[in-house]
N, C-alpha and C positions, 0 to 999 in steps of 0.2 A: 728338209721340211719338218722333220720329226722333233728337230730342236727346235724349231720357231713353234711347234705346237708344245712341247713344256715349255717356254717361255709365257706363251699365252695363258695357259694355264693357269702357272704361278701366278703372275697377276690379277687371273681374273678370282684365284684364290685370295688374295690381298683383299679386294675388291670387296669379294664375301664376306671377311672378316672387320674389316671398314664400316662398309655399312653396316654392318650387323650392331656395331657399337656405336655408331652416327643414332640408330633406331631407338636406342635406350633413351631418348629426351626428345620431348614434341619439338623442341627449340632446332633440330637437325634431324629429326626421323624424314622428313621429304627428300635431303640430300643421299641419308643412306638407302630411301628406297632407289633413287636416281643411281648412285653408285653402284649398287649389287643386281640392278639391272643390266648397266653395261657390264661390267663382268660379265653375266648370263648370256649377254648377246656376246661380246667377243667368247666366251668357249665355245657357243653352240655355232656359230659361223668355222670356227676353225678347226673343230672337229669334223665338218664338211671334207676338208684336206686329208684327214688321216689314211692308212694304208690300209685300202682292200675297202673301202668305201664306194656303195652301186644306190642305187634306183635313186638318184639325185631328183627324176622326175617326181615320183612320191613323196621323199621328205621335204621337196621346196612347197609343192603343193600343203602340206601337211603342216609345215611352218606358216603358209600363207593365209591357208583357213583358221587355226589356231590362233595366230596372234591377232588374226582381225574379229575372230570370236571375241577375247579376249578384251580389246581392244574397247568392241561395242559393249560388252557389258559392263565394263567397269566406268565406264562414260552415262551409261544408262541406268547405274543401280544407286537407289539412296542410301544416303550415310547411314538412316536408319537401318539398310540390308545389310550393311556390312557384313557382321559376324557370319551370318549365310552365304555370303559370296568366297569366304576366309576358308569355312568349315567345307564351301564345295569347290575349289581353286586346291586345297589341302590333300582334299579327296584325289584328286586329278593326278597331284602326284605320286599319293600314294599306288592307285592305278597303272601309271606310267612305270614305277619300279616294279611293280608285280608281273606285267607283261614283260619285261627284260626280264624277266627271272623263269617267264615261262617259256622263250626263246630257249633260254639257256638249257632250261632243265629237259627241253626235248631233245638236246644232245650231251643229256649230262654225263654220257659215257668216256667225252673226251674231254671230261674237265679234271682238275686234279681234286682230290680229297674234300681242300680246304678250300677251294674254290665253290665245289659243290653242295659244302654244308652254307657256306654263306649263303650261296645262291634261295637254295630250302629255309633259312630264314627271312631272307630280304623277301621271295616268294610269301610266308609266311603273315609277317607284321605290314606289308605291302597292303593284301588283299585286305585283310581288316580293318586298317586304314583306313584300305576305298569304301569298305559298304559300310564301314561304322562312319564315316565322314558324311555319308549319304543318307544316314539316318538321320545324324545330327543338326543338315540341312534341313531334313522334312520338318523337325521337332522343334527349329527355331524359324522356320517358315510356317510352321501352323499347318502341318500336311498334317504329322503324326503326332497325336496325344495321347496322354496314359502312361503305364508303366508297360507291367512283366505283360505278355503275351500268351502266358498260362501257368498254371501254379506247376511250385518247384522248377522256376524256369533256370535260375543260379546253379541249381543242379546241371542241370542238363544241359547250361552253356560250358560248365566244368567237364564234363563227360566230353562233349563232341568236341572241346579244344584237346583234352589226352586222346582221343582216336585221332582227330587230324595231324598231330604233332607224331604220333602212334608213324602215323602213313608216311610223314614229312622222314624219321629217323631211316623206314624201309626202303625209302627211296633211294638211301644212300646206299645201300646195297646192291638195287635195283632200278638205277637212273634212269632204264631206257624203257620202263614202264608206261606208255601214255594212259591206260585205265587208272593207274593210280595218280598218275599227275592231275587229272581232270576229279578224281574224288579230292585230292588234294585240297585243289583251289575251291570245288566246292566246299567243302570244309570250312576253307578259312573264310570265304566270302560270308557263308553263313553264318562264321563265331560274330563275324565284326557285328553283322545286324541284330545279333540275340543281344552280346553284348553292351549295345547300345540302350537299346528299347527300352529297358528298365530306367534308365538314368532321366531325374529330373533336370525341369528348366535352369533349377538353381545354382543345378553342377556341368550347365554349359562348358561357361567359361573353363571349366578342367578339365572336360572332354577336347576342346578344341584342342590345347596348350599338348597333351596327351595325345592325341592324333598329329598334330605336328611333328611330336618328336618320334613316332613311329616315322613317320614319310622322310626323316631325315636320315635316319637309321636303316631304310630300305634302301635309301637310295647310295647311301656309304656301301653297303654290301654288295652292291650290284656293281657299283665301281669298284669294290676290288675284281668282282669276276669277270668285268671289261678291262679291266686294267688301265681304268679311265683315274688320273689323279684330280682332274677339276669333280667330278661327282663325287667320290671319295670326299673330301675334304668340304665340300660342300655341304652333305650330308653328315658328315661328323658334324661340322658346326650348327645347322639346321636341327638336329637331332639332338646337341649339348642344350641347343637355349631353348627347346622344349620340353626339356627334363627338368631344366632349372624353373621354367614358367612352372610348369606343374605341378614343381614342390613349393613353389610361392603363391599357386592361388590356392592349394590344398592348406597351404599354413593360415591365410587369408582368412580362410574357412575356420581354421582351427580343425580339419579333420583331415584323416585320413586317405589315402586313394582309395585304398581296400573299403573304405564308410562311401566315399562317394561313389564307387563302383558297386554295391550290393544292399546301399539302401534305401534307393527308389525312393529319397526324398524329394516330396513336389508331386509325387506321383500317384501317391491313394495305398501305397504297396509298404510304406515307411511303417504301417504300425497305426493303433489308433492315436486320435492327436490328444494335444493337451488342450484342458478345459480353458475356454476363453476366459477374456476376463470382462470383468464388470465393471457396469458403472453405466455413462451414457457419453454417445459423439457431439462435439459443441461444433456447430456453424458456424463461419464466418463468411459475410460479402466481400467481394473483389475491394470496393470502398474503402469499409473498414482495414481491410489487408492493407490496402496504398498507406492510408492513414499513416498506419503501425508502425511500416517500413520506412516512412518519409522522414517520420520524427523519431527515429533510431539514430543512436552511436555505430551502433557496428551491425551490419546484416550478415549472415554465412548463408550460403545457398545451396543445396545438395541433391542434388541430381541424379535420376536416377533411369528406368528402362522406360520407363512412362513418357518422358521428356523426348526421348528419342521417339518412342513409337506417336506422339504428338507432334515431334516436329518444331518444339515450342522452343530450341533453345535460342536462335535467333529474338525473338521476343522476351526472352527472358533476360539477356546480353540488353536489349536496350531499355528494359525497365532497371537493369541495373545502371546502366550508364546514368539516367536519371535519377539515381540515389547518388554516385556518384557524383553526379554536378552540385546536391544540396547540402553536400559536405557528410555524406556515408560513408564510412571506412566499409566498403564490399567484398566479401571472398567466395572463392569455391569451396567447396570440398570433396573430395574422392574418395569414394571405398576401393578397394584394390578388385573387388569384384562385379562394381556398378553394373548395369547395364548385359552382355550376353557375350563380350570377351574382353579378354587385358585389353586397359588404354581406352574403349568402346567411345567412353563419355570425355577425354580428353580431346579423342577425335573431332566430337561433337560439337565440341566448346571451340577449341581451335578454326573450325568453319565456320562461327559465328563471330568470328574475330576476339574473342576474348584473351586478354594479353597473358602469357603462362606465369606471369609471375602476380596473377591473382588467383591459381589454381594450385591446390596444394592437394595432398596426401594425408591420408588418417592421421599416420603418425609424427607429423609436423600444427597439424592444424586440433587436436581433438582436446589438448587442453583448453581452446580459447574457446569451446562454448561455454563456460562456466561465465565468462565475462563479455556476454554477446546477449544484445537485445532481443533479434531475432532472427531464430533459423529456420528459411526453408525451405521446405522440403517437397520437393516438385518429382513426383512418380517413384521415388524408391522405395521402401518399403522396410524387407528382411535386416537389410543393412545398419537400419534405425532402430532396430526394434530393442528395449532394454531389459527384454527377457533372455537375449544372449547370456546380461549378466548373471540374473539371478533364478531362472529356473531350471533347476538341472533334471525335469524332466522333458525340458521342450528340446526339440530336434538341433536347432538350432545353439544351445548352450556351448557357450566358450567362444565360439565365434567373437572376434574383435569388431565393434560397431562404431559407428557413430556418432559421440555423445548428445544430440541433438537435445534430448531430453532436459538436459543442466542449462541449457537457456532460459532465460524470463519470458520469453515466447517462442512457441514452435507454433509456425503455420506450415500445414501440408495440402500444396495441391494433390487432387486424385480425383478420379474417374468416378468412382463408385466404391463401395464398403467390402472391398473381396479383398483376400490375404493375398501376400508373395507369393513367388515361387514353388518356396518350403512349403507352403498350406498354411502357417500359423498365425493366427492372428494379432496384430499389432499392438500391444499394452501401450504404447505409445498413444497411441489415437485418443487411451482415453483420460489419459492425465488431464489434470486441471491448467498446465499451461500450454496444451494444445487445441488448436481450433484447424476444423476442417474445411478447405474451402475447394468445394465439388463443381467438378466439368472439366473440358477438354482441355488440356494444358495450354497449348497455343491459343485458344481464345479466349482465356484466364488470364494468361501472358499478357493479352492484346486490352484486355479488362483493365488490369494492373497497371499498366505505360497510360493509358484514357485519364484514369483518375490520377495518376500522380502528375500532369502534365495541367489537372485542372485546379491541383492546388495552389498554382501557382498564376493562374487567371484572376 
C-alpha cells in the first residue's frame, strides 16, 4: 500500500505542476483548475490509506461539510467577489497549515531538530496568513477601512514579530511548552492582522499574491514534518508562483514590497497628498459617446474595478460587438493590476464571452493608443493616470500605466469625481481630450448599445 501511495503522489504532483502551467493563459486556466483539483482529490483520498490513520468518522465528516461548503459558495459567489473569496479560501489554508504545526509542536519533544524548526516556521508564516488573509477579506469586502490602527503602529508590528519570533527560537529549546506555544500563535495571529491593516486598496492585489505564497510555504514545511511528499511539493510550487506573482505585481507597481507594506497608500497614512490639478471636467451623453464610438477606426476599451463592481462587463461585450459589426477594429486592454487581483478583469471578460484574442496586456497593446480614435475607459482610474509619468511627487510616480491619454479621444465612464485607490486625483480627467460620462456602468453600458442600435434605424 505504501507504494501505491507514492505512486499517487507523484502524480498527483504532476498534476499540481500541469495545472499550475495550464493557469498561465485564460485560453486553458479552466482545464488546469480541473487538473490540480483531481490531483487534490486523488492525494487527499489516498492519504485515507496511510499507516496509523484513525477517526475516519471525523475526517469523512469533515471532508463532507467542507467540500459542500465549499461547493455552495463558489456556485453562490459573484465574479465580482472573487478576489474575496481567493483572499479567504487562501486564508483557510494557511489556517489549515498552522493547526498541523500546532498538533505537532505539542509534541515537539519527539520531533527531530529540523523537523521542529520547520514545524515553528510553517506554525509561524501559517498563522499570519490566516488572520492577514482575513483582514484582507474584510478590506476588499468593505468590512474594514482606513489604515494604521494607531500611531507608530510599523513600529510595534516590528517589535511584536522579534518577540513572537523571540518565543518561536525558545521553543526550540523548550518544545513541550504549551504556555509559550499559545503566546506563540497568539503572536503571530496578531502580527498577520496588524500587518495587514495599514495596507491599501491599491496594494490588494500584492497582499493576496503575498499571502498565497506564505500558505504555500506553510504547507511545504509541514509536509516535510509529516513526511507527506504530495504537500511538500505542493506547497513548494504553491509558494514558488506566489513569490513570482508578487514580484510581478510589485514591479507592476513599479515599487517595492517594503513601499507597499509601510506605506499605507490609499489609506490617509501615505503622507499629505499632492495638489490636484486644474482646469475643469468636460461632460459627455451616452449619445454623443455612441456617436463617437460608431464612427471610429479603432476603439480600445479599459477596464477596470468599477466595471466589475457594476456588473457592466456583459453590456459592455455587446456594445462592442455592435462596433464590431460596423466595421470597428475593438480591443481590450489590461493593466497587470486592474481590478483587486492578478487576472481579476480577464476573468471578467472571459464570462462575458469576450474572445482572448481581443484582450491584450499593457505591454503588447500601449503603443497603439497613439493611433486610436477612442479609449475607453470604463471604472479604472490609478492605472490611467499620466501622472505616473510625470510627477515625482505623486505616490504613484513610476508606476507603468496606460497610455489612454495619446488617444484623439478618451471617454471615461465613472460613478462620480472621487480618486482611486491611491487617493490621487486623476490629471487625466482633465485634459482637453477627455470627456466624462457619469452613472452606473452597466446602465451606461445598456445607454451605449440603445443608441448605437439606433443609428442604424
Amino acid at each position: 500500500m505504501s507504494t501505491l501511495i507514492e505512486i499517487v503522489y507523484f502524480a498527483a504532483a504532476v498534476l499540481f505542476i500541469l495545472g499550475l502551467k495550464q493557469m498561465s493563459s485564460p485560453v486553458t486556466a479552466r482545464r488546469g483548475v480541473v487538473w490540480a483539483g483531481v490531483g487534490m482529490a486523488a492525494a487527499t483520498f489516498i492519504t485515507l490509506f496511510a499507516e496509523g490513520m484513525q477517526n475516519y468518522a471525523v475526517m469523512t465528516l469533515a471532508l463532507v461539510v467542507g467540500s459542500g461548503i465549499a461547493y455552495w459558495s463558489a456556485k453562490k459567489v459573484a465574479m465580482t467577489d472573487m478576489p474575496q473569496m481567493i483572499a479567504l479560501y487562501n486564508g483557510m489554508g494557511g489556517g489549515a497549515a498552522g493547526a498541523i504545526a500546532a498538533l505537532e509542536l505539542v509534541r515537539g519533544a519527539e520531533l527531530a531538530i529540523t523537523a521542529l524548526v520547520l514545524a515553528i516556521l510553517g506554525a509561524f508564516i501559517g498563522a499570519v496568513s490566516f488572520s492577514g488573509s482575513l483582514i484582507a477579506y474584510g478590506k476588499l469586502q468593505g468590512i474594514f477601512k482606513g489604515g494604521a490602527l494607531f500611531a507608530n503602529q510599523h513600529a510595534a508590528n516590528a517589535l511584536l514579530g522579534i518577540i513572537t519570533i523571540g518565543i518561536g527560537i525558545y521553543l526550540v529549546a523548550a518544545p513541550d511548552s504549551g504556555v509559550l506555544i499559545l503566546l506563540f500563535f497568539i503572536g503571530a495571529l496578531t502580527f498577520g492582522v496588524l500587518l495587514t491593516t495599514p495596507i491599501g486598496g491599491a496594494d490588494m492585489p500584492v497582499m493576496i499574491s503575498l499571502y498565497n505564497a506564505f500558505t504555500g510555504l506553510a504547507v511545504a514545511f509541514e509536509g516535510y514534518v509529516l513526511q507527506n511528499p504530495a504537500m511538500i511539493i505542493a506547497g513548494t510550487v504553491v509558494g514558488a508562483a506566489g513569490t513570482l506573482l508578487t514580484q510581478l505585481m510589485a514591479k507592476a507597481m513599479n515599487r517595492s514590497l517594503a513601499h507597499v507594506l509601510f506605506s499605507g497608500m490609499g489609506t490617509g497614512d501615505a503622507g499629505a497628498s499632492t495638489e490636484g490639478p486644474s482646469g475643469t471636467l468636460r461632460s459627455v451623453e451616452a449619445n454623443d459617446a455612441a456617436v463617437t464610438m460608431a464612427y471610429a477606426s479603432k476603439v480600445i476599451i479599459v477596464p477596470g474595478y468599477g466595471m466589475a463592481v457594476a456588473q457592466a462587463q456583459h453590456k459592455i461585450w455587446e456594445m462592442s460587438q455592435l462596433l464590431i459589426d460596423r466595421g470597428v477594429e475593438v480591443k481590450f486592454a489590461i493593466h497587470p493590476v486592474a481590478g483587486r487581483m492578478p487576472g481579476h478583469m480577464n476573468v471578467l471578460l472571459a464570462e462575458a464571452g469576450v474572445p482572448y484574442d481581443l484582450i491584450h496586456d499593457l505591454e503588447d497593446i500601449n503603443a497603439e493608443f497613439a493611433q486610436t480614435d477612442v479609449a475607453l475607459v470604463i471604472g479604472a482610474n490609478d492605472v490611467v493616470n499620466p501622472e505616473a509619468r510625470t510627477n515625482k511627487a505623486s505616490p504613484i510616480y513610476g508606476m507603468p500605466i496606460l497610455d489612454v491619454d495619446k488617444a484623439k479621444n478618451v471617454i471615461v465612464i465613472k460613478r462620480g469625481k472621487g480618486t482611486g485607490f491611491s487617493g490621487v486625483e486623476n490629471v487625466l480627467f482633465f485634459l482637453e481630450n477627455c470627456s466624462m460620462l457619469y452613472g452606473d456602468g452597466k446602465t451606461v453600458g445598456g445607454e451605449l448599445v440603445a443608441s448605437i442600435k439606433a443609428l442604424d434605424v
